[in-house]
N, C-alpha and C positions, 0 to 999 in steps of 0.2 A: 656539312656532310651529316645527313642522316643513318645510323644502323637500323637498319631492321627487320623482324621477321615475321615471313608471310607464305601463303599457298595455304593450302588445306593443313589443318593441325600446325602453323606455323613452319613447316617445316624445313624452309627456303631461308639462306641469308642474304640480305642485301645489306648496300650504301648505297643512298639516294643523294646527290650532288642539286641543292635548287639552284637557280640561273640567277644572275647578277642582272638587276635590272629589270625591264619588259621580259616575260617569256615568249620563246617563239609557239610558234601553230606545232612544229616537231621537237618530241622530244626521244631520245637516244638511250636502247637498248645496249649495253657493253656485253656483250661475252666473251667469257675468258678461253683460253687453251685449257691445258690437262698437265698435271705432271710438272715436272722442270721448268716448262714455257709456262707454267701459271706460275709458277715463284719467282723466274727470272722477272717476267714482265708487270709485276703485281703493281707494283711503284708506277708503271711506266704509264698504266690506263688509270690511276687514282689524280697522277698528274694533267692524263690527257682531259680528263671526267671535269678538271676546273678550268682547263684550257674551255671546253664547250662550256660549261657555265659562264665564265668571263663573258661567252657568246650571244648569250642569252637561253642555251638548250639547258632544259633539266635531263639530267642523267641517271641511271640504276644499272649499278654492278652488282653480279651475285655469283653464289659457290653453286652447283649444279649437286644434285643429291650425292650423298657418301663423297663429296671433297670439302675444301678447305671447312668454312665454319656451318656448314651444313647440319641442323638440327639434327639427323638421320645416319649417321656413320657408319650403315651398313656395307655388306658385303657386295650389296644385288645392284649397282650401275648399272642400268642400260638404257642403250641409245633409248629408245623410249619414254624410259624414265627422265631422261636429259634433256628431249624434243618438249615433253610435257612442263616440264620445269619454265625451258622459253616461254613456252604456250603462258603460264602464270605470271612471271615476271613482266611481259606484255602485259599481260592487262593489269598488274600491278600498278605497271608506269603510266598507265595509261588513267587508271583511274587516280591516280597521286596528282599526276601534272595538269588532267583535264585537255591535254593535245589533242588537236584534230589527226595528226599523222604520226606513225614510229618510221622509226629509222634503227636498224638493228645493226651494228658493230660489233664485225666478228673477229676476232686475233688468231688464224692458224686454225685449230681445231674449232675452236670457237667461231669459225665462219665457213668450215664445213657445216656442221650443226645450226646454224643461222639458218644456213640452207635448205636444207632439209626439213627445221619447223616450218616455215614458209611456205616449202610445197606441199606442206602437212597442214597447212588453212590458217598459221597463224597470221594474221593480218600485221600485215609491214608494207608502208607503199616505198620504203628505201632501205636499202642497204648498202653498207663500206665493206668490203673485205682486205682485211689486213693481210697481206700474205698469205694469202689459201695458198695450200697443196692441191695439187694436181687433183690430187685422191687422197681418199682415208689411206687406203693401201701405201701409197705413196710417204703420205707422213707418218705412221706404224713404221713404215721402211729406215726411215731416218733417225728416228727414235732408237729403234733397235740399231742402229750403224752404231750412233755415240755411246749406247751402253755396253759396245764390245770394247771402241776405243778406251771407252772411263776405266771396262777393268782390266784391261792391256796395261794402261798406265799406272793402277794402282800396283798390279804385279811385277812390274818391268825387272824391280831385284828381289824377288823373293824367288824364292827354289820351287817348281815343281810342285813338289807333296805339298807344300802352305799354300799354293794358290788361289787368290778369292776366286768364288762361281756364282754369278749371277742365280738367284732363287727361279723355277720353273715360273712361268706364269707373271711375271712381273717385267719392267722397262724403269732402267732405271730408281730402282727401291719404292715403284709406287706400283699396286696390283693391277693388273690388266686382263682379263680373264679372256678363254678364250671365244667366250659367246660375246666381248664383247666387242672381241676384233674382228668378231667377219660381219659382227653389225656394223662398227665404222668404215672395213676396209671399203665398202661400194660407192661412198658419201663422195661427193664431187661438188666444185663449187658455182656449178649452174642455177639463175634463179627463175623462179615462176615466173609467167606472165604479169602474177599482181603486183611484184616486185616493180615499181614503175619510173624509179630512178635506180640506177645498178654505178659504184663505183671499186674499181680494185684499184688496193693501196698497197705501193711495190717499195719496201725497202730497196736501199742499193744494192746491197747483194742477193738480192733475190731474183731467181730465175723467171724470165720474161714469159706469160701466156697470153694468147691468144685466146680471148674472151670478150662474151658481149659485154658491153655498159663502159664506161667512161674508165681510164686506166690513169690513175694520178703517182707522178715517180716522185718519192721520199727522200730526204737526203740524206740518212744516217744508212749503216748498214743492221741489221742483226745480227748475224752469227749463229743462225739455227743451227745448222750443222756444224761447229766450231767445237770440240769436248771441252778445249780449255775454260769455254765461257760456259758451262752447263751451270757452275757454284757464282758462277759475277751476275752484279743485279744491271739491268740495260734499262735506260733513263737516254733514251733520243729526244733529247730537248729541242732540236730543229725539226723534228720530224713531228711533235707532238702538236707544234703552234702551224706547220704546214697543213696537218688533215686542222684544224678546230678551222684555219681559215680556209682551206677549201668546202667544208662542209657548211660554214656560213653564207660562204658565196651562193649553193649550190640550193639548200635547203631553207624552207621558208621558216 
């Protein structure tokens, strides 16, 4: 595993995972979630990231501007700034591995956003979605559900007058603003036509759509919407060796 940073001015952090053995012709885009779901899941795609090396793919995960180790920790997120980020990372991996093809792997928000670079020109002739939401809207929705549950439960026995209150503008202790919820709410996980292998990867408990491209069922559950699990770290160790081998089957 390599760190490192890259885009214009550096500004972008990655780890780059190289492949054990031959590399193949594709190599694998990771994008993360946002929020809660990128610290629960953080473990869970470092693991998947050697599951696909084992495979032969080289891999690149990375923080998207103003999150985790993002050189840039400002205020100003936006979808834009997010889609563009992809846009780099791509050709980051692209020029690190020398692949003829990417494959973008998206986790939840991170494959709305997959999405939407894609039809935004970035060149990916495959992509996995992990769990997409129906909608940005959709997963904002659930977001804000567990952060009412989280402070129901932190206040279950305090009085009234002490009660904690969620701060304006935020989802769960991480800011959210609101130019940049009505940019994600429209984000849906439809891909372009250049998109030319499409696969959705359905935890157990996740709810069944009807969507083009190949539909692969996982065998672990998550717990998105679970409040108890928002602080537990989730490591689906059957599900992480199910997507490296269907992606090997599937991908040259």
């Amino acid at each position: 595993m390599e760190p490192l940073y890259f885009g214009p001015g550096g500004r972008l952090f990655g780890l780059r995972s190289e492949p054990i053995g031959p590399a193949r012709k594709t190599a694998i885009l990771i994008c993360h979630s946002w929020g809660v779901e990128y610290m629960r899941s953080y473990r869970a795609l470092f693991l998947l990231a050697q599951q696909l090396g084992a495979r032969g793919f080289e891999t690149l995960r990375f923080d998207y501007s103003g999150t985790g180790d993002a050189a840039e920790m400002n205020e100003d997120a936006t979808l834009e700034r997010w889609v563009e980020d992809i846009r780099c990372a791509a050709d980051e991996l692209r020029a690190l591995s020398g692949a003829d093809h990417i494959c973008l792997l998206g986790l939840r928000l991170g494959a709305l956003l997959a999405m939407r670079a894609a039809s935004s020109g970035v060149q990916a002739e495959a992509a996995a979605l992990w769990d997409a939401p129906e909608s940005g809207r959709r997963w904002i929705g659930e977001l804000q559900e567990l952060d009412r549950l989280h402070y129901a439960h932190k206040n279950r026995y305090l009085p009234p007058k002490l009660a904690l209150q969620p701060l304006p503008g935020e989802i769960l202790g991480r800011r959210w603003p609101e130019e940049l919820d009505a940019s994600v709410s429209p984000l849906t996980p439809l891909a372009p036509h250049s998109v030319a292998q499409l696969f959705h990867l359905r935890s157990a408990d996740a709810i069944e759509m009807s969507l083009d491209g190949e539909a692969i069922k996982l065998p672990d559950p998550a717990h998105w919407n679970d409040v108890t699990w928002i602080t537990r770290p989730w490591i689906p160790a059957s599900t992480q060796r199910v997507i490296a081998d269907a992606l090997a089957e599937r991908l040259q």
